[in-house]
Phi, psi and omega in degrees: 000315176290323164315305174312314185285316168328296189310304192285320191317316174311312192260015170284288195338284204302333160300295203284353177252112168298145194302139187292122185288134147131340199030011168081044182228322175330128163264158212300326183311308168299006187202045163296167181044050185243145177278155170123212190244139167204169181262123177302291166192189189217149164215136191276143174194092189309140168034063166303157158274165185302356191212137181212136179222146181245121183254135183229130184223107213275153174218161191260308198241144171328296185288358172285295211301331157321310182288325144312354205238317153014139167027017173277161197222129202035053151266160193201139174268128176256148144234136174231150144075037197035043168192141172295140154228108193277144182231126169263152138248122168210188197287356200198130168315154183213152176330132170303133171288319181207087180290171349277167176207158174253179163238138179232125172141134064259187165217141177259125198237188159284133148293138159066025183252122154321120176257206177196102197263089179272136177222119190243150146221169197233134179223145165226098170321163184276147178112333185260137203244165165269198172243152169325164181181171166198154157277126184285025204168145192279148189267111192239151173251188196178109191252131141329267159260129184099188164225148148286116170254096180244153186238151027099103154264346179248331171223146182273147171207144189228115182209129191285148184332101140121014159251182192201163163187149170215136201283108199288339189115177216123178168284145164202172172225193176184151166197182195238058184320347192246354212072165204181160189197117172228152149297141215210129161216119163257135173263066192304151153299119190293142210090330197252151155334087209280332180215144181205161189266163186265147112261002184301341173202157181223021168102191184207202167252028163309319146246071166265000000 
């Protein structure tokens, strides 16, 4: 009896939090300054090493970060947020390309399984929330601006303009009471579904 009620209180829940605009598949050249999720690019990446960081690094113009991404091996000039950025990936912190910059990571990947390095970025007006969700991989945010509220069945957490955190996979939600505005990166297992909704758990008012 309590499991039937746990389920329908979940599709009450999951009804009353509407879906994330843009669901971080949209793409982004199309919809700055638009609120929601959207995808920046992706770049495929055979036989990764077991440990990998992601350096996010502002650049003032296209073409530096372009001229950072030069011989670099998993690299990408992004533009978010009104502004360029170059994002490296590699097996080891490495020397600021253009300080300052940040490093998110380390990420524990499978040794020699091919992946999909999706780099998204999000703006969440205050108040907005995702629905429960999990990853075939692990996640990372980099908040801009604002604050992030992620949540979690085992830990809470809250980070501010000029952090980073990452979520290894599982259920979570995230949301912005106050707003927020971030750069976003998952590392799907190639083939697999990079995202799905939960119902095994939906969350708390924690961060409402």
């Amino acid at each position: 009896m309590m499991l039937a009620v746990g389920l329908a209180s979940f599709a009450i829940f999951a009804k009353e939090v509407p879906a994330v605009p843009g669901a971080c598949t949209g793409p982004a050249k199309e919809n700055v300054g638009k609120p929601g999720c959207f995808l920046s690019t992706q770049v495929e990446i055979g036989s990764p090493p077991a440990t990998l960081y992601w350096h996010i690094v502002p650049a003032e113009t296209e073409e530096v970060a372009r001229a950072g991404a030069k011989g670099r091996a998993w690299s990408e000039a992004v533009q978010a947020h009104g502004r360029w950025w170059l994002y490296v990936l590699s097996s080891e912190k490495i020397e600021p390309v253009l300080p300052p910059h940040h490093v998110a990571g380390p990420f524990r990947l499978e040794p020699g399984r091919s992946i999909v390095a999706r780099f998204m970025e999000s703006w969440f007006p205050p108040g907005m929330r995702t629905r429960a969700h999990a990853y075939s991989g692990p996640k990372a945010f980099y908040v801009i601006d604002g604050e992030q509220c992620t949540e979690t069945p085992t830990e809470r957490h809250t980070i501010r303009a000029g952090e980073s955190y990452i979520v290894p996979g599982g259920a979570h939600l995230q949301a912005a009471p106050k707003g927020r505005k971030s750069v976003v990166l998952i590392l799907a297992p190639e083939r697999e579904p990079w995202m799905r909704l939960t119902s095994a758990w939906a969350g708390t008012d924690y961060c409402r």
